[in-house]
mmCIF file as gemmi writes it, N, C-alpha and C atoms, coordinates in Angstrom:
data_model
loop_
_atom_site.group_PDB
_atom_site.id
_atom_site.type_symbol
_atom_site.label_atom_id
_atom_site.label_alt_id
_atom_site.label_comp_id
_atom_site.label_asym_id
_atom_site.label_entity_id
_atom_site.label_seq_id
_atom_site.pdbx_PDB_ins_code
_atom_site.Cartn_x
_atom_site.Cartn_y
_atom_site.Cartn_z
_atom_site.occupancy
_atom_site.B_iso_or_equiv
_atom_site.pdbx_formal_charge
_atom_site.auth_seq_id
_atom_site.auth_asym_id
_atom_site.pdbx_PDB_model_num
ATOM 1 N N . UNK Axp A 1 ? 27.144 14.13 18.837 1 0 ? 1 A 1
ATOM 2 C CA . UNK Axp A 1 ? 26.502 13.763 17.597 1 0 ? 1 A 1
ATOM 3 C C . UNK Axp A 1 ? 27.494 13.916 16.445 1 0 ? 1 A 1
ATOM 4 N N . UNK Axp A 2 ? 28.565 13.363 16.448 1 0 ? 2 A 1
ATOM 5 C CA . UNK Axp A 2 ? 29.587 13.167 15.634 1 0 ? 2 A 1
ATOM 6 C C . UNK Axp A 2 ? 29.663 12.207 14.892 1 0 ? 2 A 1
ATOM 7 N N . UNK Axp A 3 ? 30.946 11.849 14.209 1 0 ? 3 A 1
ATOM 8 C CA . UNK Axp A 3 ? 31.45 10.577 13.71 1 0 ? 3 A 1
ATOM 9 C C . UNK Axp A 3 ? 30.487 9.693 12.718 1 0 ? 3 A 1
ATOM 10 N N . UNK Axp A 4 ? 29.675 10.507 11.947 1 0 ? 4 A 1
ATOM 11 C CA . UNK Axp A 4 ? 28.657 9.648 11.249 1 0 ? 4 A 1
ATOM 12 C C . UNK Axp A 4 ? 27.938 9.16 11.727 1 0 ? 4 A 1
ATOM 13 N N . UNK Axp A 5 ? 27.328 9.757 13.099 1 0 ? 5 A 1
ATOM 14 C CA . UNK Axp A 5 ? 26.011 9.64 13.781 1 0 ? 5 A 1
ATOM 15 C C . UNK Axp A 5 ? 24.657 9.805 12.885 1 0 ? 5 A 1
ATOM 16 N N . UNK Axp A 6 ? 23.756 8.637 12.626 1 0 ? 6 A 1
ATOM 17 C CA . UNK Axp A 6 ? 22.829 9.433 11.736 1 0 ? 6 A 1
ATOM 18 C C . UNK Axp A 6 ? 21.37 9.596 12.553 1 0 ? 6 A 1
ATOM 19 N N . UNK Axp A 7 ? 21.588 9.444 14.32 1 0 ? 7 A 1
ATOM 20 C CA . UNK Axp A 7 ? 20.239 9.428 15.652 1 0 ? 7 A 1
ATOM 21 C C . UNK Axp A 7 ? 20.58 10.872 16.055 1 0 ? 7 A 1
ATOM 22 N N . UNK Axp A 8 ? 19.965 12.076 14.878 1 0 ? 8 A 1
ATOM 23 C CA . UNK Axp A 8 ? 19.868 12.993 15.41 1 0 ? 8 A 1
ATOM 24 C C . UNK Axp A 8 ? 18.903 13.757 14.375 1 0 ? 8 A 1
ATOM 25 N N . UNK Axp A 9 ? 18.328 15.159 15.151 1 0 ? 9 A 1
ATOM 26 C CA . UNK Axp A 9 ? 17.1 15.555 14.333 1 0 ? 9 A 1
ATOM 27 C C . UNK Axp A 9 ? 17.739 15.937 12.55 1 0 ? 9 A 1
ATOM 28 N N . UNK Axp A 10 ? 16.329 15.708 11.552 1 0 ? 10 A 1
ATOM 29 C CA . UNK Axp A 10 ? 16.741 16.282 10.111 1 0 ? 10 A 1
ATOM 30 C C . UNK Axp A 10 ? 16.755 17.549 10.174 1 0 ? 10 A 1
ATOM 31 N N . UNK Axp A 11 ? 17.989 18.221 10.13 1 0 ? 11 A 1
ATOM 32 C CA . UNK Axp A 11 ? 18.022 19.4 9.879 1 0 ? 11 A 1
ATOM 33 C C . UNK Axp A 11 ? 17.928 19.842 8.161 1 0 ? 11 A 1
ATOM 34 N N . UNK Axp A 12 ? 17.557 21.001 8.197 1 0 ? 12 A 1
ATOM 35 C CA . UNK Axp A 12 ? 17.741 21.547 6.786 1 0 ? 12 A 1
ATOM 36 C C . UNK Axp A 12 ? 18.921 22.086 6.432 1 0 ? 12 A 1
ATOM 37 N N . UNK Axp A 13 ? 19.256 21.103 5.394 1 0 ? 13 A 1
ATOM 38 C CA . UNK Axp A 13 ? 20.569 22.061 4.999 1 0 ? 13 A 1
ATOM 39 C C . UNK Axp A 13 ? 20.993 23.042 3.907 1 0 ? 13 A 1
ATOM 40 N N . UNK Axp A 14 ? 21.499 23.595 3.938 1 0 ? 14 A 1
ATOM 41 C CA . UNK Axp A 14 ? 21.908 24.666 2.844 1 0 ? 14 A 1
ATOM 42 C C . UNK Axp A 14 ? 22.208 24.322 1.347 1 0 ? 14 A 1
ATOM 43 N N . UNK Axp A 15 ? 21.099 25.202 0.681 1 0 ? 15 A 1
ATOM 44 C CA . UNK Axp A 15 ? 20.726 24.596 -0.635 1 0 ? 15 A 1
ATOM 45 C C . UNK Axp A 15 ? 22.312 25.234 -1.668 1 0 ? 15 A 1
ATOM 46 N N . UNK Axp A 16 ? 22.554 26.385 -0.935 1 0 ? 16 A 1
ATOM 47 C CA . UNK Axp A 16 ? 23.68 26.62 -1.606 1 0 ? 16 A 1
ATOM 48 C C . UNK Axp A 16 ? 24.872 25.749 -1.47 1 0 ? 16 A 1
ATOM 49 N N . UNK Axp A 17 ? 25.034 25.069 -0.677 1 0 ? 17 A 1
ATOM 50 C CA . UNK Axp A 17 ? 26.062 24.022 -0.389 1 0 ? 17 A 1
ATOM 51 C C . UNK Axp A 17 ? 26.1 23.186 -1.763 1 0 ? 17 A 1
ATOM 52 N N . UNK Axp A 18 ? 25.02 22.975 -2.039 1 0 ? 18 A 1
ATOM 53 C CA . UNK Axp A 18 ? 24.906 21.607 -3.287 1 0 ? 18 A 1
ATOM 54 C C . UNK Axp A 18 ? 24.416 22.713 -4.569 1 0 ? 18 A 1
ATOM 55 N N . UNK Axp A 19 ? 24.861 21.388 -5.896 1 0 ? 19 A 1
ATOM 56 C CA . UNK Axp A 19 ? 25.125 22.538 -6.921 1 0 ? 19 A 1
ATOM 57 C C . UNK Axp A 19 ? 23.544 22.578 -7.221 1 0 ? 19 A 1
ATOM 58 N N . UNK Axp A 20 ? 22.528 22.978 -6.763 1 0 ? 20 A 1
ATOM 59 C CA . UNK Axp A 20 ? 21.785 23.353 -7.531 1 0 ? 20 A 1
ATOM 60 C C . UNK Axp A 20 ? 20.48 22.238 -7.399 1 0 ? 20 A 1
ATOM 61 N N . UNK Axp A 21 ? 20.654 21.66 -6.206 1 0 ? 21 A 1
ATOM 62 C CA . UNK Axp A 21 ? 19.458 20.278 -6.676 1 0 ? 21 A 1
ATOM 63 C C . UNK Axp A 21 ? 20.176 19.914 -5.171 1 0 ? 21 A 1
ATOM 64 N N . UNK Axp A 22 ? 19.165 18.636 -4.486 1 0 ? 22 A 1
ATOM 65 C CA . UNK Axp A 22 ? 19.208 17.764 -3.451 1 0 ? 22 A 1
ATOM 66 C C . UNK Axp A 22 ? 19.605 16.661 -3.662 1 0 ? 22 A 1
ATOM 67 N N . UNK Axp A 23 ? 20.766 16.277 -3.305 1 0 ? 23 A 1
ATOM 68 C CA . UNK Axp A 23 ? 21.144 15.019 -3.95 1 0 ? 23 A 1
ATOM 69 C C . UNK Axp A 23 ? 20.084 13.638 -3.118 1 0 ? 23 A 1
ATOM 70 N N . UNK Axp A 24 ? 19.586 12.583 -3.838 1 0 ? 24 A 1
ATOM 71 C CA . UNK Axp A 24 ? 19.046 11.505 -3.421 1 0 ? 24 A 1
ATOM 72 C C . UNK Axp A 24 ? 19.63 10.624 -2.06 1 0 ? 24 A 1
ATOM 73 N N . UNK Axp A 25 ? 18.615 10.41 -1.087 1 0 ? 25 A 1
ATOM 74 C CA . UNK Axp A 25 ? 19.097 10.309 0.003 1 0 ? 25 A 1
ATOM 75 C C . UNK Axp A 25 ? 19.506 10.78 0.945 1 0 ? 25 A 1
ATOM 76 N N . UNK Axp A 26 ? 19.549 12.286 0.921 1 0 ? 26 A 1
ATOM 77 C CA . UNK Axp A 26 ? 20.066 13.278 1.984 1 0 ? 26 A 1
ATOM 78 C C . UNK Axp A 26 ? 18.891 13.383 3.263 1 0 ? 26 A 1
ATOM 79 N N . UNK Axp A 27 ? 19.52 13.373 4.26 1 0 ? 27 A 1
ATOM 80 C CA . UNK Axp A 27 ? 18.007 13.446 5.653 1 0 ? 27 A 1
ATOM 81 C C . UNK Axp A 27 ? 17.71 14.214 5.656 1 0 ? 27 A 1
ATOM 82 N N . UNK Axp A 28 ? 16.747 15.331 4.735 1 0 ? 28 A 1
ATOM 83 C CA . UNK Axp A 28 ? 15.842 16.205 4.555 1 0 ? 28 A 1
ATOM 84 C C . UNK Axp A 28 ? 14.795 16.03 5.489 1 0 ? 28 A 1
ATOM 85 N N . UNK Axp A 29 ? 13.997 16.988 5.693 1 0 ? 29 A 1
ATOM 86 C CA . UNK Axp A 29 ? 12.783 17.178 6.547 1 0 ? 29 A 1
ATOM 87 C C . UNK Axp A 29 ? 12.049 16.988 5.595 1 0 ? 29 A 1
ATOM 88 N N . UNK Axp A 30 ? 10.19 16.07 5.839 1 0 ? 30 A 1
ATOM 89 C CA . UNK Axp A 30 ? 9.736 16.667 4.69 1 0 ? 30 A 1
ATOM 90 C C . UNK Axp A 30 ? 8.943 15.187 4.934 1 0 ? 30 A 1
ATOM 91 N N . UNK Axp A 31 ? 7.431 15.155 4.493 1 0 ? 31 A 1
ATOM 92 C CA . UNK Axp A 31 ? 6.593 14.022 4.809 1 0 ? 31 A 1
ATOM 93 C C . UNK Axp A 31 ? 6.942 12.883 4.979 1 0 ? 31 A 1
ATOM 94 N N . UNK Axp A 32 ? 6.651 12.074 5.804 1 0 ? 32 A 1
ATOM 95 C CA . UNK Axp A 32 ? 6.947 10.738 5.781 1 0 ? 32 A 1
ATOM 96 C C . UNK Axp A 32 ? 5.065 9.741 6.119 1 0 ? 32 A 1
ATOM 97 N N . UNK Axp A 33 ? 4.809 9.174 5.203 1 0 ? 33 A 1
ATOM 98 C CA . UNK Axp A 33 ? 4.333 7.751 6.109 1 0 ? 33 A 1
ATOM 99 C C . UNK Axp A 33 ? 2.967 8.068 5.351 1 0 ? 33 A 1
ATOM 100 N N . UNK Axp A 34 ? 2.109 9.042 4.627 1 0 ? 34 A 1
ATOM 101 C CA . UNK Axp A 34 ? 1.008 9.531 4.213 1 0 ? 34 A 1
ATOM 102 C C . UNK Axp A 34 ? 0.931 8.762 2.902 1 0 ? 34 A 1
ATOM 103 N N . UNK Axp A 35 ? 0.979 7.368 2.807 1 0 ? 35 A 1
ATOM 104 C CA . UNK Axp A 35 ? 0.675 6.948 1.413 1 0 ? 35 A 1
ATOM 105 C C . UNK Axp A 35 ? 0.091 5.939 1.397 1 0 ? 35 A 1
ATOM 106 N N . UNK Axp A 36 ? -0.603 5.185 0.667 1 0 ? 36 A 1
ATOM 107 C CA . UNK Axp A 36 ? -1.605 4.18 0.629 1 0 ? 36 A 1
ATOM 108 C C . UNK Axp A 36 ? -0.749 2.875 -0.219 1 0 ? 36 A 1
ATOM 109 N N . UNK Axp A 37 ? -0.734 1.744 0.709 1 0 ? 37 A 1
ATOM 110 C CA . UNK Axp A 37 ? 0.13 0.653 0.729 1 0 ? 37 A 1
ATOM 111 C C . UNK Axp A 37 ? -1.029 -0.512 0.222 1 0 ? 37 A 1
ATOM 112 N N . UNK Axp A 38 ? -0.684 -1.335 -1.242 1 0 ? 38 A 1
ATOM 113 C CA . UNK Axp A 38 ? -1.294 -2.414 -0.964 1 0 ? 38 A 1
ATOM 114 C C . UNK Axp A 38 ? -0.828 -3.748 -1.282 1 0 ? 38 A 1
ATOM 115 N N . UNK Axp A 39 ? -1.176 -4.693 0.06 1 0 ? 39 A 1
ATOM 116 C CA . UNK Axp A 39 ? -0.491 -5.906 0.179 1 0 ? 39 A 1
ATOM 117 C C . UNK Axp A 39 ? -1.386 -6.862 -0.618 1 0 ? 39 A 1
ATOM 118 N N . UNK Axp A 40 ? -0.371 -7.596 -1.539 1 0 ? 40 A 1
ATOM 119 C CA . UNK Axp A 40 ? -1.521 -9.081 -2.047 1 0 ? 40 A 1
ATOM 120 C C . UNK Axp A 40 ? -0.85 -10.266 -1.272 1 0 ? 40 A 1
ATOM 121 N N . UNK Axp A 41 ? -1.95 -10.979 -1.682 1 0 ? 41 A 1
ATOM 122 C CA . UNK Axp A 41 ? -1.523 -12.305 -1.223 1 0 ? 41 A 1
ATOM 123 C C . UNK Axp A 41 ? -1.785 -12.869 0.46 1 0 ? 41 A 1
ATOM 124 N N . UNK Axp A 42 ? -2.703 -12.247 0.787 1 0 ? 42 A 1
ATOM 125 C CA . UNK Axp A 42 ? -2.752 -12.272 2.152 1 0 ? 42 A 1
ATOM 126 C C . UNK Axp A 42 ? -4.209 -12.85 2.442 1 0 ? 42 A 1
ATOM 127 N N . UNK Axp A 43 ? -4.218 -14.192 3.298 1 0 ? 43 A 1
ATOM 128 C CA . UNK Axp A 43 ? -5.059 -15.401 3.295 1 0 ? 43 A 1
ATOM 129 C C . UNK Axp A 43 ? -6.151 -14.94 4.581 1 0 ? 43 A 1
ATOM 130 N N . UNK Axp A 44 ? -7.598 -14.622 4.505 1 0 ? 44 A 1
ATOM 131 C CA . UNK Axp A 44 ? -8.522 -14.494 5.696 1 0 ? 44 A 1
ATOM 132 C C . UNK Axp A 44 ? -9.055 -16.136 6.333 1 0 ? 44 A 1
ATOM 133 N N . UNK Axp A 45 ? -8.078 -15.784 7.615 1 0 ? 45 A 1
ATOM 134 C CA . UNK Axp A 45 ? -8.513 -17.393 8.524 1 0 ? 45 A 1
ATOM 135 C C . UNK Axp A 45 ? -9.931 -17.33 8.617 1 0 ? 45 A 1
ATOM 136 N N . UNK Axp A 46 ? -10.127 -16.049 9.593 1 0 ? 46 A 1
ATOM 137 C CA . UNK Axp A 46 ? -11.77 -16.574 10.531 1 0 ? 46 A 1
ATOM 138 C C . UNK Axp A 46 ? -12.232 -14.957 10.272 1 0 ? 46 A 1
ATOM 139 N N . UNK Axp A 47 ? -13.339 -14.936 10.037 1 0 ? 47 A 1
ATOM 140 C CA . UNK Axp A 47 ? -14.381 -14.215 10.282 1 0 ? 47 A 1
ATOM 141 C C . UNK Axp A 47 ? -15.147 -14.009 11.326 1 0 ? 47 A 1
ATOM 142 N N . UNK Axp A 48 ? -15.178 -13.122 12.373 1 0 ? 48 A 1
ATOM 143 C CA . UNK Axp A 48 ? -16.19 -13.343 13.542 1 0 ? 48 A 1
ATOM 144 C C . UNK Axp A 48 ? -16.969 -12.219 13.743 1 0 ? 48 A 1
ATOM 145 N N . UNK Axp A 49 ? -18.075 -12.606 13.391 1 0 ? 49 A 1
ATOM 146 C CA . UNK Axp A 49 ? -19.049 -11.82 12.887 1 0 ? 49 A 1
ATOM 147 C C . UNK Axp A 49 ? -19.612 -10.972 14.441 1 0 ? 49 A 1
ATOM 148 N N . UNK Axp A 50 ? -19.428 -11.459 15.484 1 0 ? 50 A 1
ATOM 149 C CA . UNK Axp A 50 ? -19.907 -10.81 16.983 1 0 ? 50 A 1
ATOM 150 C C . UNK Axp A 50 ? -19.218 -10.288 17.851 1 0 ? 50 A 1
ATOM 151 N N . UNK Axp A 51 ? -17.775 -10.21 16.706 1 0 ? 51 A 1
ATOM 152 C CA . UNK Axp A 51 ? -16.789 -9.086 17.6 1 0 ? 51 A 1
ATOM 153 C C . UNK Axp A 51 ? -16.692 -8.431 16.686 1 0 ? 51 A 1
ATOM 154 N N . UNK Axp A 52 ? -17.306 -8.325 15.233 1 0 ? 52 A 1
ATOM 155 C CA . UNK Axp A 52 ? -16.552 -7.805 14.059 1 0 ? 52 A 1
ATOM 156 C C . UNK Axp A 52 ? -15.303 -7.624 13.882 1 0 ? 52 A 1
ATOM 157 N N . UNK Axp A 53 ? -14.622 -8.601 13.488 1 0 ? 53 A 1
ATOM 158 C CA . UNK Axp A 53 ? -13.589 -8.892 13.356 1 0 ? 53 A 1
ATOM 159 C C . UNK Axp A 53 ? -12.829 -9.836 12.54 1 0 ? 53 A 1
ATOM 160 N N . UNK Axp A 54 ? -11.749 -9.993 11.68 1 0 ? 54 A 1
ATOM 161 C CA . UNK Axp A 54 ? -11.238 -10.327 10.399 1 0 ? 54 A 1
ATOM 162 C C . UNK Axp A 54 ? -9.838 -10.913 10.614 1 0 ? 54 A 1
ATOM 163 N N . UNK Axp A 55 ? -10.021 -12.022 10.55 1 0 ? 55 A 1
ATOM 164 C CA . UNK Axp A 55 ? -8.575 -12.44 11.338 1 0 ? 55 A 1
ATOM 165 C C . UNK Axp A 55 ? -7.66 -13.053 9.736 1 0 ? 55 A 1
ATOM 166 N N . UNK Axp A 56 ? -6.3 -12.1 9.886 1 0 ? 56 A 1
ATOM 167 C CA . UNK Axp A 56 ? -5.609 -12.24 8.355 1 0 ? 56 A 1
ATOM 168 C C . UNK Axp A 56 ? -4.032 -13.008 8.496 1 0 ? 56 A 1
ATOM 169 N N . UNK Axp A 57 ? -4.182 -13.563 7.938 1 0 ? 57 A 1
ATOM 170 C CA . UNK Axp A 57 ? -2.405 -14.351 7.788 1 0 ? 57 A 1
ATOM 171 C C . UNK Axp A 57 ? -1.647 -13.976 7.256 1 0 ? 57 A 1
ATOM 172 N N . UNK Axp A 58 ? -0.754 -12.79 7.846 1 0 ? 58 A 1
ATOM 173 C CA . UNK Axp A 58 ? 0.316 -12.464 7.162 1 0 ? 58 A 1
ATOM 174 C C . UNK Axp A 58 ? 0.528 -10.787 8.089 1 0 ? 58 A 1
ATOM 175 N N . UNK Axp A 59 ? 1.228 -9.995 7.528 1 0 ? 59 A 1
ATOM 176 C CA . UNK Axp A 59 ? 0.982 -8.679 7.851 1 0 ? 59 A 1
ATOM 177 C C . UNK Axp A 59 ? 0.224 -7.591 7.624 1 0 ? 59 A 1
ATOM 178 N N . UNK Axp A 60 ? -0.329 -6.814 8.529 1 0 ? 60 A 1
ATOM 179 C CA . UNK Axp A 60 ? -1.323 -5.635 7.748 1 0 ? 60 A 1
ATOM 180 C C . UNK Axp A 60 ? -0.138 -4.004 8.126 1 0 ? 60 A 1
ATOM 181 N N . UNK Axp A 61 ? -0.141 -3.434 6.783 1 0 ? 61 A 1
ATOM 182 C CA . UNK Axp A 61 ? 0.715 -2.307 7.264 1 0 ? 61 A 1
ATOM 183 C C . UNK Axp A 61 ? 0.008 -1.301 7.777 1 0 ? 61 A 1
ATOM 184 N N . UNK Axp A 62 ? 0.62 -0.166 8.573 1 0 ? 62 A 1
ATOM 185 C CA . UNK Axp A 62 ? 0.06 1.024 8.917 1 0 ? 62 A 1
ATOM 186 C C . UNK Axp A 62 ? 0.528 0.772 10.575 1 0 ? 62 A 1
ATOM 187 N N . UNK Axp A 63 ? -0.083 1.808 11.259 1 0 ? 63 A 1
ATOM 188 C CA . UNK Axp A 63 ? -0.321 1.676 12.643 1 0 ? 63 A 1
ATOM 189 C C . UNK Axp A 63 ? -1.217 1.687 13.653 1 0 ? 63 A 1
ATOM 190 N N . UNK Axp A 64 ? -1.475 1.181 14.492 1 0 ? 64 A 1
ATOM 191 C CA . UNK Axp A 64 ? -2.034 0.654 15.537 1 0 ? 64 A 1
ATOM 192 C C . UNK Axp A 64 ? -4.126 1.401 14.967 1 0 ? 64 A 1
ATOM 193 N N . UNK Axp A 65 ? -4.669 1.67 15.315 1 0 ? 65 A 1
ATOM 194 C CA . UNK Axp A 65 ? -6.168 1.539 15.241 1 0 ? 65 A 1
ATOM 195 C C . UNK Axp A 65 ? -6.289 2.829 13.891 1 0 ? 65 A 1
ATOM 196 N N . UNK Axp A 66 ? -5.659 2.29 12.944 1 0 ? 66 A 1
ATOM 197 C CA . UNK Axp A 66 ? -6.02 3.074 11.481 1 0 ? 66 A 1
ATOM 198 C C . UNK Axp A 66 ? -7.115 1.834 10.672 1 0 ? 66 A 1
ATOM 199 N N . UNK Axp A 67 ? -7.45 2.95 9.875 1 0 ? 67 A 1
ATOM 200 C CA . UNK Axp A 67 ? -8.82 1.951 9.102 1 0 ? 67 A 1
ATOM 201 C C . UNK Axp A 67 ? -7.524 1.006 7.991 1 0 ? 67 A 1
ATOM 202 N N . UNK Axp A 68 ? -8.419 0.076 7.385 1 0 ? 68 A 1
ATOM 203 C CA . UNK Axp A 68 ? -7.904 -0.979 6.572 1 0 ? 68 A 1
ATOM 204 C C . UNK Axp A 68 ? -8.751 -1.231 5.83 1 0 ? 68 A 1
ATOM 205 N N . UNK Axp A 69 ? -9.592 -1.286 4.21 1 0 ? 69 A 1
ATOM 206 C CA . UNK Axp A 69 ? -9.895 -1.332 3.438 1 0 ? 69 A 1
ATOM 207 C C . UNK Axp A 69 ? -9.159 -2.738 2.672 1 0 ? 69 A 1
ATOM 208 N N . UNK Axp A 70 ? -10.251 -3.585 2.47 1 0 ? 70 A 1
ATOM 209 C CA . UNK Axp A 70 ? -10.235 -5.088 2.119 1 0 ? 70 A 1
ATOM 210 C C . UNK Axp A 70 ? -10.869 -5.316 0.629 1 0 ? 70 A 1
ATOM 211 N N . UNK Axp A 71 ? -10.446 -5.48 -0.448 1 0 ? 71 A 1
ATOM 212 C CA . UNK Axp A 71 ? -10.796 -5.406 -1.306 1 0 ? 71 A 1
ATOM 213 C C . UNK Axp A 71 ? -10.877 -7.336 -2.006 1 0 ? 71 A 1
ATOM 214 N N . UNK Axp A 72 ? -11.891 -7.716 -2.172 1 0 ? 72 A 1
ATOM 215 C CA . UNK Axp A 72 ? -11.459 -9.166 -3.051 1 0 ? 72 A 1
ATOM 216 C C . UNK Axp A 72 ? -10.66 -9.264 -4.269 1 0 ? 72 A 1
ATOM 217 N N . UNK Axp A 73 ? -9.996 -10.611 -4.063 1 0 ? 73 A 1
ATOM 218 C CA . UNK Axp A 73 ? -8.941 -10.51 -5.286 1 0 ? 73 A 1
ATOM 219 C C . UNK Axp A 73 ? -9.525 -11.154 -6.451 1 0 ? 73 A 1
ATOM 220 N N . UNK Axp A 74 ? -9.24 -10.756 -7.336 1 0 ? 74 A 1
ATOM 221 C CA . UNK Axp A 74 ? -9.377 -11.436 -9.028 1 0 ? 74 A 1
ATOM 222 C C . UNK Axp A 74 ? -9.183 -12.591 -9.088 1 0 ? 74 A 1
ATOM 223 N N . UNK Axp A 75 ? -9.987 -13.319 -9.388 1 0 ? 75 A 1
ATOM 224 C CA . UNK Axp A 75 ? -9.891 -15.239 -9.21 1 0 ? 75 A 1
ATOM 225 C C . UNK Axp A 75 ? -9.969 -15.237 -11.317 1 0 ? 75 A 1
ATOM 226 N N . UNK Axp A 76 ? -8.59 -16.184 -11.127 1 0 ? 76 A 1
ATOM 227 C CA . UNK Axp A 76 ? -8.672 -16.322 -12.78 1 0 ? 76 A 1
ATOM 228 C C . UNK Axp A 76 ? -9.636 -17.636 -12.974 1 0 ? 76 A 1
């Protein structure tokens, strides 16, 4: 795990090393992925009301069987 390898665990590193602060971008440990994302612009093909189900054109973020909250958009 040499040579500017960056496929290895975030270790914590020593705060005394740096003057006083974490510089931006360092592979710190520390939450990832817990935030609420919202996409516009994203077109509903089909509705099927007997599988309940919402078929969308484009991408939905998150992962695999998380809830998704659909809000209508502002029509000028």
């Amino acid at each position: 795990m040499a040579h500017g390898s960056k496929f290895h665990a975030r270790w914590v590193l020593s705060v005394l090393v740096h003057p006083g602060r974490v510089f931006r971008g360092l592979p710190m440990p520390g939450q990832m992925g817990n935030k609420n994302v919202c996409v516009r612009h994203i077109k509903v093909v089909k509705i099927d009301l007997e599988k309940s189900l919402i078929l969308v054109h484009g991408s939905v973020p998150g992962a695999d069987s998380t809830i998704v909250t659909i809000h209508p958009s502002i029509v000028d």
